[in-house]
C-alpha positions as a Python dict, from the first residue, in 0.01 Angstrom:
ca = {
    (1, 'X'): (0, 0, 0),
    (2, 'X'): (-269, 242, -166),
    (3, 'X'): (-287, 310, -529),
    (4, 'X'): (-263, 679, -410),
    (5, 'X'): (53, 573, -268),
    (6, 'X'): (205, 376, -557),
    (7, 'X'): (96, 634, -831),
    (8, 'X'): (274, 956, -623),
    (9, 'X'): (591, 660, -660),
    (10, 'X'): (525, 645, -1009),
    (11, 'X'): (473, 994, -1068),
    (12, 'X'): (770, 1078, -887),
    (13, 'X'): (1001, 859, -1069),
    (14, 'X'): (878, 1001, -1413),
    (15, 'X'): (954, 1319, -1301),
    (16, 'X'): (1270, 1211, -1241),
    (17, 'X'): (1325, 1067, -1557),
    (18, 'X'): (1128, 1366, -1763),
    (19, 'X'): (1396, 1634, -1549),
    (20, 'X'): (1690, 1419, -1725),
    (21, 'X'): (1552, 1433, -2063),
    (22, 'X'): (1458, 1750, -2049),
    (23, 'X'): (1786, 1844, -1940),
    (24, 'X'): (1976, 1721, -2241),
    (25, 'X'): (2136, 1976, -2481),
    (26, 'X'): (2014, 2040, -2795),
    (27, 'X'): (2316, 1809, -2915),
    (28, 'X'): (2203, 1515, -2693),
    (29, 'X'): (1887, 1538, -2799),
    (30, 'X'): (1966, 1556, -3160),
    (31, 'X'): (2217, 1261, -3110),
    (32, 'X'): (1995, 1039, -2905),
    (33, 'X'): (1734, 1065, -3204),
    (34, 'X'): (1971, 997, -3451),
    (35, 'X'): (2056, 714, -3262),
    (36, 'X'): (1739, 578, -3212),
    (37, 'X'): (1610, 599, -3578),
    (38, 'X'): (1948, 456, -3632),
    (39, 'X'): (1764, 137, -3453),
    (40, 'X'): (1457, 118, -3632),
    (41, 'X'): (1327, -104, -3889),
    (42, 'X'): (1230, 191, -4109),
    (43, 'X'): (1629, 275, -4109),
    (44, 'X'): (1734, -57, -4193),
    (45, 'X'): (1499, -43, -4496),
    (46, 'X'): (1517, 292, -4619),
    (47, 'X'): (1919, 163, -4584),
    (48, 'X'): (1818, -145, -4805),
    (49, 'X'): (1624, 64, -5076),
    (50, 'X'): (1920, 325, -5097),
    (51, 'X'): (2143, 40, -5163),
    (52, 'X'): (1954, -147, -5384),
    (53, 'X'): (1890, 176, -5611),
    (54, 'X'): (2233, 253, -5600),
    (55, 'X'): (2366, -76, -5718),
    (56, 'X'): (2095, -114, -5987),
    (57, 'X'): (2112, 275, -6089),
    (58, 'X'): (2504, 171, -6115),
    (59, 'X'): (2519, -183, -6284),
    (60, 'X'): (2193, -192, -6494),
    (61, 'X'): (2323, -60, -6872),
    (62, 'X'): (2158, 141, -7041),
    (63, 'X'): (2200, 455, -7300),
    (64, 'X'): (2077, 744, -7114),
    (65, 'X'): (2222, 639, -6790),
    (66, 'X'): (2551, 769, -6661),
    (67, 'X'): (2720, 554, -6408),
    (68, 'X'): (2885, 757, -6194),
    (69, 'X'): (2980, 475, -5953),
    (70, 'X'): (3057, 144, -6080),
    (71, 'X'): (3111, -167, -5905),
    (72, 'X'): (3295, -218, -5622),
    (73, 'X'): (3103, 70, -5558),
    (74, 'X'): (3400, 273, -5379),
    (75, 'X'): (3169, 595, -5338),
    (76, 'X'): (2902, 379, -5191),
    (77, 'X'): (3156, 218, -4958),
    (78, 'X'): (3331, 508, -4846),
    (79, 'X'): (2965, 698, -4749),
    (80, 'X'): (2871, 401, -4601),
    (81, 'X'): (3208, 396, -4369),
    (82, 'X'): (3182, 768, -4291),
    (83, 'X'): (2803, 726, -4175),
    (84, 'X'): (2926, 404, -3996),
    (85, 'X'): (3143, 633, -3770),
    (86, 'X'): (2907, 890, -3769),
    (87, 'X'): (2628, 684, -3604),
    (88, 'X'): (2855, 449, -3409),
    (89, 'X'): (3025, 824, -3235),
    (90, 'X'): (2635, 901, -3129),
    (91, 'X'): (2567, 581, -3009),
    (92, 'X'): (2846, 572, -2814),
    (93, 'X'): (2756, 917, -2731),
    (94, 'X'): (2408, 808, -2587),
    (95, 'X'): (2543, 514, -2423),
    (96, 'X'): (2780, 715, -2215),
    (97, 'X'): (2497, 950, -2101),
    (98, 'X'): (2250, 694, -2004),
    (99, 'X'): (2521, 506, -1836),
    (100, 'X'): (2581, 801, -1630),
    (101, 'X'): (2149, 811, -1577),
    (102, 'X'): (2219, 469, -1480),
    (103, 'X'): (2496, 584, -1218),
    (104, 'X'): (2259, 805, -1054),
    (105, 'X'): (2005, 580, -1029),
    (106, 'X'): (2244, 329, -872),
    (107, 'X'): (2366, 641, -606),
    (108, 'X'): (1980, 718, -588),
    (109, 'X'): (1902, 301, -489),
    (110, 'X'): (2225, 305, -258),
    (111, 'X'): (2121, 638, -16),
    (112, 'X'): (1766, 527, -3),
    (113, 'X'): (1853, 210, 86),
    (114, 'X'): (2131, 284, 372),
    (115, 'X'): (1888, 499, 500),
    (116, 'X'): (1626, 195, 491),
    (117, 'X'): (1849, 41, 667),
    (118, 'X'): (1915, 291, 959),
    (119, 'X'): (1526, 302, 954),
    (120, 'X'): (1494, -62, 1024),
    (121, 'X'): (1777, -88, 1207),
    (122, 'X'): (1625, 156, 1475),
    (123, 'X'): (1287, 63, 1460),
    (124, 'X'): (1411, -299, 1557),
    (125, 'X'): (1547, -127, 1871),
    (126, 'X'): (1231, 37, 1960),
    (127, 'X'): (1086, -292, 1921),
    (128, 'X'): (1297, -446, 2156),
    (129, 'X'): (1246, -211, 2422),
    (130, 'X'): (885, -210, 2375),
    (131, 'X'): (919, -651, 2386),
    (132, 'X'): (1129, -591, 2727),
    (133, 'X'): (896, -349, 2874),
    (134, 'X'): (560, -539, 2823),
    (135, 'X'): (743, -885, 2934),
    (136, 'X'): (810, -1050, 2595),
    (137, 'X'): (1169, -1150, 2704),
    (138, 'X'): (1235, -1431, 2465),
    (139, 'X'): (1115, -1165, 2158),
    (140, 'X'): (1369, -890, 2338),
    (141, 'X'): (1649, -1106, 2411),
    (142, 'X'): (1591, -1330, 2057),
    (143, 'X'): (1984, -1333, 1916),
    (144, 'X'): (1883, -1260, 1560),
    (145, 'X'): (1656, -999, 1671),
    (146, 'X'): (1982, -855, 1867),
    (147, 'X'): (2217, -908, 1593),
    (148, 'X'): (1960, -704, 1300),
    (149, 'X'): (1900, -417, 1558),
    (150, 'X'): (2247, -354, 1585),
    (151, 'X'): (2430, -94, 1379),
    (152, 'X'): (2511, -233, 1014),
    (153, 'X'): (2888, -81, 912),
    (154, 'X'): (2854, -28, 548),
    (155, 'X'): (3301, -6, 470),
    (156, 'X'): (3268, -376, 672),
    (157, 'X'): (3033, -507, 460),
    (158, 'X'): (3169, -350, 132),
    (159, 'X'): (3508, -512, 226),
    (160, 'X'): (3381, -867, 296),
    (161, 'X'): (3186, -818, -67),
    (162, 'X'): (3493, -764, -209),
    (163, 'X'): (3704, -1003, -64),
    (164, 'X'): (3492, -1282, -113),
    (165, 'X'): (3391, -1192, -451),
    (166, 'X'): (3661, -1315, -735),
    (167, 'X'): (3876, -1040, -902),
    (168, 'X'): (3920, -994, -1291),
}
């Protein structure tokens, strides 16, 4: 296979992949940003240093400080459930899109490859004939040969998958 060949692959797929980004509404795209600084280091620390502050702004004594929430730290606690919500709602959020990115993906994989195998399937049965017709009678006739050129029934092998495969 050519590099030409492979990049136009490449190429195409990131378009692909650019046309469902770009696609997203402003929401998505505000959530899926939230959600990925959400899973960064510099979140976790910035996290870290707002805590810390808070605790020592809170606990250390002092005359000219007013504590305006003292340990437990119930403010603290109750911003840091409400954000917890917050970013696990826009995770979830982004999750559920890119599982349904990953759903047409899968559709994508599945039509390309029943049509692969229609492809195959037919240019096994050109081979055959050409095998017959210039005398190659054990290559024409070969059983697995016969059996692969042969139409593939997609519902018949779905239902053996599933009923050899263990239910929940």
């Amino acid at each position: 296979m050519s590099q030409n060949h492979i990049q136009e692959h490449i190429d195409l797929i990131a378009k692909h992949e650019q046309d469902f980004l770009l696609h997203r509404t402003s929401a998505e795209r505000l959530g899926d940003s939230i959600a990925g600084f959400a899973g960064s280091l510099p979140f976790v620390c910035i996290h870290l240093a707002i805590f810390a502050g808070w605790m020592a702004f809170n606990t250390v004594s002092s005359p000219h400080l007013r504590h305006f929430d003292p340990p437990p730290y119930s403010l603290l606690g109750t911003i840091v459930a409400i954000e917890a919500i917050l970013l696990a709602s826009m995770i979830l959020m982004r999750q559920s899109r890119m599982s349904r990115r990953a759903d047409e993906r899968d559709h994508l994989m599945l039509q390309i490859l029943l049509l692969t195998e229609k492809e195959i399937t037919a240019v096994l049965g050109v081979d055959r004939q050409i095998a017959e017709r210039i005398g190659l009678q054990q290559v024409a006739h070969d059983r697995n040969i016969e059996q692969l050129s042969q139409d593939t029934s997609i519902d018949d092998v779905a239902q053996t998958i599933k009923d050899t495969l263990p239910s929940d």
